[in-house]
Phi, psi and omega in degrees: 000138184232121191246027186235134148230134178148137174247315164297309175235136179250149189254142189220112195233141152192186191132161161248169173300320183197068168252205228258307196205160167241164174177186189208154127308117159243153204209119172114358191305193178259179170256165168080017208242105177257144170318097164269122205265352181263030164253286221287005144250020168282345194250333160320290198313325180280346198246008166309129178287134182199130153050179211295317201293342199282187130301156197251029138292109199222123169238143184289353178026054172273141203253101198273136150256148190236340179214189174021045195202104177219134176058053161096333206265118165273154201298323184074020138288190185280101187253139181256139131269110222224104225238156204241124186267101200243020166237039209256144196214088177297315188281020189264290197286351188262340196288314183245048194282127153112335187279132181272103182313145186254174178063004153289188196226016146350287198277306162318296181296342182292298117064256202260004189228340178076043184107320173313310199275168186275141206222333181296121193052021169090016166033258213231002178249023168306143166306320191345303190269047175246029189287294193287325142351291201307300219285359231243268180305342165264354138337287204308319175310313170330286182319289182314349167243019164259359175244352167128348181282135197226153177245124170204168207193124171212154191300106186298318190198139161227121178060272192237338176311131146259150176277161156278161175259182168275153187295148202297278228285158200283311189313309197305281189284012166261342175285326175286327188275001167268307174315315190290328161314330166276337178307144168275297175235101165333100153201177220255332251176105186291333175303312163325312187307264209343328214263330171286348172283319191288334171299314172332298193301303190317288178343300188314286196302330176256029118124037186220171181226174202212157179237234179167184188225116147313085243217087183256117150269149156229136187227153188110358193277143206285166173257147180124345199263132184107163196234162150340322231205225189320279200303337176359104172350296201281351168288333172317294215272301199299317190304345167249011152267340176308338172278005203259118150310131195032040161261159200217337158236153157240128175223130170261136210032236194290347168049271147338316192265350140317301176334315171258023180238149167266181186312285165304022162237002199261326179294119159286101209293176188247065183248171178302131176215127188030109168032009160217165182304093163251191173238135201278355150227180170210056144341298199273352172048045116119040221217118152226140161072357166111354185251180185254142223240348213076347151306154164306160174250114156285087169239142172240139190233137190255158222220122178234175213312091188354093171317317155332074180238150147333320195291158189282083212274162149291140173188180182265096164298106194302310162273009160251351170078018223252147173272103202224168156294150170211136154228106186279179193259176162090207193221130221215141187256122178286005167187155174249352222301317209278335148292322167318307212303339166265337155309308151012272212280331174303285222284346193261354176266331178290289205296297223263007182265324186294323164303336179278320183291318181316300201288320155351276173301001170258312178280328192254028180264337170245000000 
């Protein structure tokens, strides 16, 4: 199993849903970098299980650093983090041991592992571990508003409810993405909220789940970052949201919706505005060639329906090979979308900071 990803700076994941403790490496930070260690439990906090839509799995997830960290400062050593896993119901998970859950990774891991892997709460492939993500990404976020750059995120969608979306002028959408940053769920249109709760609940009750659309800006990105080819911004960025327990699309600006445009609608045209090269839209969400424009980076990453439903499913005992019923156990989110969103935001803050580092090391190299 390979758990690292990353090229200037690398993520290192690692842990079970209800093994002693999960946590991550990040390897390459800079030195001297002080910490704010009370962001990085404001942002724990939002990916926090709350009130009926979530789970009744409540971990307290304080963030421990153990390494590459002395007198406030990081060391530009290896720094690990570690979060103690203290709520864990194992036996949930022993009733329907071999039975494959659908839409879980059950039947993959018997697969590839024989047998092997911690099979308790879906083990290293639990959402658990977008816990050290979080906590992961807001360092990088941190490094990333000392150069200007800001990240927010809000619910585009849960099931058929829609969100507005954010706003095109810049002024309009750095103010939505500072509000959305204070949110536990975040959406732009209160009536939305008000419709998404309800669905969430409705869901809850009939013993099912829902999945939604992300809706991510950034602003502040420098034009130069990302490469032609393999590294592309947008190759960059899906491959570590694509790591994300249950996303399952990513599009950038219009992403689809280019399919129904001509050419001369798609395009984002070029003019000067106080002495520099904007574009007077931003369809391509802020991406030509794969490199970044300087315009905002617009992505929407879609989620899909929690599989952990209640409800009475078909399935397989894998070790009896058997044809069976399953109505699983346990404590289970009748949506995640609205937690995902700072995992969102962690990952797309890891990506565009290893990106920053490159064109660093390219611009000071000569």
């Amino acid at each position: 199993m390979k758990n690292n990803i990353g090229t200037n700076i690398s993520m290192t994941l690692f842990g079970e849903s209800h093994g002693e403790a999960i946590g991550v490496v990040l390897d390459g930070l800079p030195a001297g970098f002080s910490i704010d260690m009370n962001r990085i439990g404001s942002d724990m906090e939002k990916r926090k299980a709350k009130g009926k839509i979530s789970t009744q799995r409540h971990e307290q997830d304080q963030v421990q650093i153990v390494s590459g960290f002395f007198e406030g400062k990081t060391t530009g050593t290896p720094l690990t983090l570690l979060i103690k896993n203290t709520n864990t119901r194992s036996d949930d998970y022993k009733k329907t041991q071999g039975r494959l859950r659908p839409g879980h990774a059950d039947f993959t891991a018997y697969e590839k592992y024989h047998g092997f892997q911690d099979y308790r709460g879906g083990g290293h492939f639990s959402g658990r571990l977008t816990a050290p993500i979080v906590a992961a990404g807001s360092i990088c976020r941190q490094i990333l508003e000392t150069k200007g750059i800001m990240i927010g995120s809000h619910l585009e969608q849960i099931y058929n409810v829609q969100d507005v979306f954010f706003a095109k002028d810049l002024d309009t959408l750095s103010k939505q993405i500072q509000e959305m940053n204070t949110m536990d769920f975040a959406v732009l249109d209160p009536q939305a909220k008000k419709e998404m709760r309800e669905a969430i609940e409705t869901a809850a009750t009939q013993k099912d789940s829902l999945g939604g659309i992300i809706e991510t800006a950034v602003i502040g990105l420098p034009a130069g970052l990302g490469e032609p080819s393999f590294d592309s911004t947008e190759s960059v960025l899906s491959h570590l949201l694509f790591s994300i327990p249950a996303v399952k699309g990513v599009s950038f600006g219009l992403g689809f919706g280019f399919a129904r445009l001509k050419g001369s609608q798609a395009n984002d045209a070029f003019r000067m505005k106080d002495g520099q090269i904007k574009t007077m839209t931003n369809h391509n969400a802020g991406i030509n060639g794969g490199i970044t424009n300087g315009m905002p980076l617009i992505i929407h990453t879609v989620i899909k329906p929690t599989p952990s439903i209640f409800k009475e499913q078909n399935s397989v005992d894998y070790l009896t090979k058997e044809n069976v019923s399953l109505q699983i156990q346990g404590r289970h989110d009748p949506c995640i979308v609205h937690r995902a969103r700072i995992v969102i935001d962690s990952m797309v803050a890891f990506g565009l900071l290893d990106l920053y580092m490159s064109r660093q090391a390219t611009e000071n190299i000569v």
